[in-house]
N, C-alpha and C positions, 0 to 999 in steps of 0.2 A: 622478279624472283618470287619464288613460293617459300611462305612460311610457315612455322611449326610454331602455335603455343604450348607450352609445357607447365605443370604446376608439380608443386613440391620438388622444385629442378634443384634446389640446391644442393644434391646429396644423394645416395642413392641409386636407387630405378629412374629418378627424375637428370641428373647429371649425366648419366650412361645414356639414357635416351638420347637426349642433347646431341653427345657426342656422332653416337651412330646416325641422328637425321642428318647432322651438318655433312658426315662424310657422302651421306646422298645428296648434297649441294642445297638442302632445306636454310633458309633464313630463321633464326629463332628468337623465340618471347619465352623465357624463361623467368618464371614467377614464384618465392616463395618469402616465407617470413626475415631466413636470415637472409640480408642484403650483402651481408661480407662474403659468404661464402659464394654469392653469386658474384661481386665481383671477381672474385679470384679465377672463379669458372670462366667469366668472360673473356679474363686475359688469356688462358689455355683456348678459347674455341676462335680461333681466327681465320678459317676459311671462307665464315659467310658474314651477313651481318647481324649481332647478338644485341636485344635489346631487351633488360632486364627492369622489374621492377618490386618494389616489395609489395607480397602480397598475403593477406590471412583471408583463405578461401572462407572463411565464417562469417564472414563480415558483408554480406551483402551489398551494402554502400562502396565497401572498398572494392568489390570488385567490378561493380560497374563503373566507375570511376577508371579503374585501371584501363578497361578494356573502351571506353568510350574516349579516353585520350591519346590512345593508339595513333603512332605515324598514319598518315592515309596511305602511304608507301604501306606498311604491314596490314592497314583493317582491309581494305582492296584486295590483297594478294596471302590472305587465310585462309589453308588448304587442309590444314591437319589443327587438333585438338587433343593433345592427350591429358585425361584429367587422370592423373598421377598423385596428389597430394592425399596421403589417407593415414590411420595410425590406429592400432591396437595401443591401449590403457590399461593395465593389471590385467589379472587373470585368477580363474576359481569359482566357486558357488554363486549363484545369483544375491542371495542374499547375506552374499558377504562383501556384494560390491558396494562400491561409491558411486552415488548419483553422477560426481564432477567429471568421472571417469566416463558414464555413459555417456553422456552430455559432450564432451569433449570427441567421443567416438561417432555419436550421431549428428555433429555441427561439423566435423570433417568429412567423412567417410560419405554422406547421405548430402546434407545441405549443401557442401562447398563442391560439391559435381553440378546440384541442380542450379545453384548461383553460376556458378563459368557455363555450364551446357547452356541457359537461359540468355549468357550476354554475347557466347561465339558462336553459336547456332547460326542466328542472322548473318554472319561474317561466312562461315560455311556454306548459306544457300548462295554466296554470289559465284559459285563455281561446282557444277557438276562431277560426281566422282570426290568430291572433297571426304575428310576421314572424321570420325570422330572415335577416340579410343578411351575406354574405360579401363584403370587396371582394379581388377577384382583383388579374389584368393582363391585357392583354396576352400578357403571359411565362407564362400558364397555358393561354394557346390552341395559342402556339406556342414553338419553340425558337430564340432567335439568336445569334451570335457574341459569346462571353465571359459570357453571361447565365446558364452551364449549373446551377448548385445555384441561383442564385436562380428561375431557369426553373421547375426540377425542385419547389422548394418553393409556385411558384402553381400548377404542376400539379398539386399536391397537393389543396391547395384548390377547385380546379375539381370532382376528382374528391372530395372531400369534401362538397362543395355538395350534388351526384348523389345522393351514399348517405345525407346529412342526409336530404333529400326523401322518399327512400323511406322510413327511421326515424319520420320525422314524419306521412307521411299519415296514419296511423292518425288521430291529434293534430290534423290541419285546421292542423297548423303549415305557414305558406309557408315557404320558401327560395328567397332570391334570389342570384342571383352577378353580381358587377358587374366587370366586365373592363375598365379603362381603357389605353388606351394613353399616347402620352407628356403629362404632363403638370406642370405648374411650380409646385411648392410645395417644401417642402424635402428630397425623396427621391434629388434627384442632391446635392445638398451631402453628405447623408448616406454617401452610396452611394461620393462618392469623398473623402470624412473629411476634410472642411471647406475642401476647395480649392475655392472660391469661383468661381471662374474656368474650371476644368474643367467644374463646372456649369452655370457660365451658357451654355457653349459648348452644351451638349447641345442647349437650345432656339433656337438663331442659326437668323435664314434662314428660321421658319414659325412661325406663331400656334398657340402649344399650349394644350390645355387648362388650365383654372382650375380650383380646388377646387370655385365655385359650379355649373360644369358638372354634376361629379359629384353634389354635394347635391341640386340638383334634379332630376334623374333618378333620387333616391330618394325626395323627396317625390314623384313624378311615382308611385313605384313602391308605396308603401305607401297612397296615396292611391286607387286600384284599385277597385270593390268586394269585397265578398267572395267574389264565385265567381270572380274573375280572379289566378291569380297567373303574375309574370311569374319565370318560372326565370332568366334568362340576356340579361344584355345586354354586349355588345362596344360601347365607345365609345371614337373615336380621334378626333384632330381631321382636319378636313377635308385636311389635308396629309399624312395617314401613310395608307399602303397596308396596311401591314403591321406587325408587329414589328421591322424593321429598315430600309424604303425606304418614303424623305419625298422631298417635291417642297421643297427649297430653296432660296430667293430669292437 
């Protein structure tokens, strides 16, 4: 059986993922901090086999540990990669930010892609056509008002995407980079630390995207044959122009 690691699965773009690999018959490693919520996930995804573990993509120890204890059933038969875990922290003027907040965006966003890309890479070169997928944003295309280290940290990604690709030809490994704009799971709760309200306001006014959006334009993406790989997709909802101007009701 082939399978799917996923990071920041508990929740999300990373849960919906899950779902939509497993219904492609994908085996899955689903990775994130809350363990609870991955249990619960795991009881819902019963078609293949789910093996979950807790994991803080920041932590470099921890994730080579996670991934060097891998069933040899899963390290053997790693087909796909989606490095999923990422978070915007506040938002506003440069210097009116908080260092913990940049720090926290540059140790996920940046660091905990090149920790997981660095420990399943190896697991990806033992199979030709194998996938590796980045989710960006938006804020990796472009730059907009108060977004600026979290901008800067998916332009990172963007451009990491790029030079994964080149790194991998050799390898017949894809890289895909998925660029979503705004969309409604729990990334503005996060983003402005648990004001509830503040959040909801981001989506007033126009129909944003859902996790399942994103999921299936990943199955849409690994689903391919093998001589198609897609680099690079921008998905926004039909109400956003840009990184910053929406048509709202």
């Amino acid at each position: 059986m082939k399978y799917a690691i996923i990071t920041g699965a508990s929740s999300g773009f990373g849960a919906a993922i899950a779902k939509e690999l497993q219904e492609l018959g994908y085996g899955l490693v689903l990775l994130a901090r809350r363990i609870d919520r991955l249990e619960e996930l795991q009881k819902k995804l019963s078609q293949t086999p789910v093996y979950i573990a807790q994991l803080d993509v920041c932590q470099e120890e921890q994730v080579k540990n996670v991934i060097s204890n891998l069933p040899r059933e899963i390290a053997d038969n790693c087909f796909i990669l989606v490095n999923n875990a990422g978070l915007a922290v506040g938002r506003g003027p440069l210097d009116k930010g908080l260092s913990e907040d940049w720090n926290r965006m540059l140790d996920t966003n940046i660091k905990g892609l090149l920790y997981m890309s660095h420990a399943v890479i190896p697991l990806l070169k033992k199979h030709p056509f194998s996938h590796l997928i980045n989710i960006s944003s938006i804020a990796g295309k472009e730059v907009y008002a108060g977004g600026n280290v979290y901008c800067a940290s998916k332009h990172a990604v963007d451009a990491l995407s790029k030079a994964l690709r080149i790194d991998l030809l050799l390898h017949q490994i894809k890289v895909s980079n998925i660029a979503p704009g705004a969309a409604e799971t729990e990334f503005s709760l996060v983003r402005f630390k648990g004001d509830a309200d503040t959040a909801q306001s981001v989506y007033e006014g126009f129909e944003a995207l859902q996790a399942t959006d994103i999921a299936q334009t990943i199955a849409f993406i690994v689903s391919r044959p093998a001589h198609v790989s897609i680099a690079d997709i921008t998905i926004m909802p039909s109400a956003q122009a840009n990184g910053s101007l929406f048509h709202k009701k």
